[in-house]
C-alpha positions in Angstrom: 16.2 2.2 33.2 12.8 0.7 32.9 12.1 -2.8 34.7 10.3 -5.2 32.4 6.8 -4.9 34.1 7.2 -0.8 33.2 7.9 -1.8 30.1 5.0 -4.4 29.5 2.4 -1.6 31.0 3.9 1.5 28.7 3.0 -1.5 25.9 -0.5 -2.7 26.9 -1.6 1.1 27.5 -0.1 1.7 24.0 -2.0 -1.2 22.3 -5.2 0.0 24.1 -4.7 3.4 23.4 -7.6 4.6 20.7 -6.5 4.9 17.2 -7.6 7.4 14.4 -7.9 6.0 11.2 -5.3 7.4 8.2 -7.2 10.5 5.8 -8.7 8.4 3.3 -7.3 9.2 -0.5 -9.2 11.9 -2.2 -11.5 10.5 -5.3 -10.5 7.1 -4.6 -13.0 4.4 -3.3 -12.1 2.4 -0.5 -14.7 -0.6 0.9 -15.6 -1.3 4.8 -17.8 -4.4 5.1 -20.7 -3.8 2.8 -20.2 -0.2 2.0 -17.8 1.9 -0.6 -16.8 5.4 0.3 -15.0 7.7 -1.6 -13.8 11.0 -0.4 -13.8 13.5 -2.7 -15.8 17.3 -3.4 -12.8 19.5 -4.0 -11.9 20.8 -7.5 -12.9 18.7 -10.9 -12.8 15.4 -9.6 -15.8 16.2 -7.1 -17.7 16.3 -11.0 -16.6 13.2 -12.2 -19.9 10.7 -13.7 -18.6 8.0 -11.5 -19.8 10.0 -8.7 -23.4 10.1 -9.3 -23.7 6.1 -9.2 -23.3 6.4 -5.3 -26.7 6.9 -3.7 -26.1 8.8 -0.9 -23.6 12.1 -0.7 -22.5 13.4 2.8 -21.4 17.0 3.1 -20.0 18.8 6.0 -21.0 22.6 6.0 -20.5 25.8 8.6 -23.3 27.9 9.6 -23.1 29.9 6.7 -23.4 26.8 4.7 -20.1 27.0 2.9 -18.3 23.4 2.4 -16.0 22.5 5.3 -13.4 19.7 4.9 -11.3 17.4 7.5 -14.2 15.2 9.2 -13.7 12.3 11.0 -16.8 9.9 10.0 -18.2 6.5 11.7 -21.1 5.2 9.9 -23.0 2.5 11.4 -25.9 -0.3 10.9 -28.2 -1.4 13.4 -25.5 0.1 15.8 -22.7 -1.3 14.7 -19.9 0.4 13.4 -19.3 -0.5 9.3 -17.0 2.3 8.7 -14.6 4.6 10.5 -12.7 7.3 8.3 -11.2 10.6 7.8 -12.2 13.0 4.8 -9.7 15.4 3.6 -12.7 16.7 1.6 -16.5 18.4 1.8 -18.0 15.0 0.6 -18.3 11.5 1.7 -19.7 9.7 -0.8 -21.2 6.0 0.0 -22.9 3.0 -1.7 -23.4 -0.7 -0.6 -26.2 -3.0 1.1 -29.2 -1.3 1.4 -30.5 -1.0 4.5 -30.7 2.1 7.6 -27.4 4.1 8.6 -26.5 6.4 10.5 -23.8 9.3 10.4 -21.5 11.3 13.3 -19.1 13.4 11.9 -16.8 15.7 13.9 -13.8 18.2 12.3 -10.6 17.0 13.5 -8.5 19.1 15.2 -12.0 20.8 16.7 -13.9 21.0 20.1 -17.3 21.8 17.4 -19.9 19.2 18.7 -20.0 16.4 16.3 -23.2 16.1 13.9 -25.1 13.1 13.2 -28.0 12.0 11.1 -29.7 9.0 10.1 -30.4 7.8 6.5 -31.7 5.0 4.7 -29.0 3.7 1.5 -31.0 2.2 -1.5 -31.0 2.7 -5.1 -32.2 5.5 -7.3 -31.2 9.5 -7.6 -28.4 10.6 -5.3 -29.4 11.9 -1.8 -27.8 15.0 0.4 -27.1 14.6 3.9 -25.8 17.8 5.4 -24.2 17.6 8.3 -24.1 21.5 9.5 -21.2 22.4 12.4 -22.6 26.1 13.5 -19.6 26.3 15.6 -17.7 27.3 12.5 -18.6 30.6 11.3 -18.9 31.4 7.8 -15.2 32.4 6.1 -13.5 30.7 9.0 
């Protein structure tokens, strides 16, 4: 039987305990602070018009450059975190307060070494960031 201190210290390490966030819906967007995201890149919905009103468009690719889905993304602003999220999908798709950001990505469920890249969110023609994992080989 556990004592009541055991029991308060299996709770605090629980509450302390890092969380991942849920998979985001596919093609539906979801806001963090200043930003919207949308998940999406799989099947027709990754060509709906919406889409191309979002400035900046994250993909997650292997080393042979084929689409690779299931990242878990933080995207932050003067280093601060403004969004933590997982991507069932190839794309990330972002809009918001313009301004500098940064990407990481890593594939759940993967010892790959998480990508990263900066880029700056403004207004105009839709920009790629490609986040490449090399660890994954190409048809894996």
């Amino acid at each position: 039987m556990m004592t009541f201190p055991g029991a308060a210290i299996v709770m605090a390490a629980a509450m302390m305990a890092p969380t991942m966030p849920q998979p985001m819906a596919m093609d539906t967007p979801v806001s963090f602070g200043g930003l919207q995201t949308v998940c999406t890149g799989v099947g027709s919905a990754k060509d709906d018009p919406q889409w191309a009103s979002y400035p900046i468009r994250i993909e997650f690719s292997n080393g042979g450059a084929q689409y690779l889905s299931g990242a878990h993304v933080t995207l932050s602003n003067g280093g601060r975190s403004v969004a933590d999220l997982n991507c069932a999908g190839p794309w990330v798709l972002v809009k918001g307060t313009p301004g500098s950001y940064h990407v990481t990505a890593s594939m759940n469920g993967s010892s790959a070494k998480p990508a990263s890249s900066a880029f700056t969110l403004g207004t105009g023609a839709q920009k790629r960031v490609v986040l490449r994992f090399p660890d994954f080989q190409a048809n894996e």
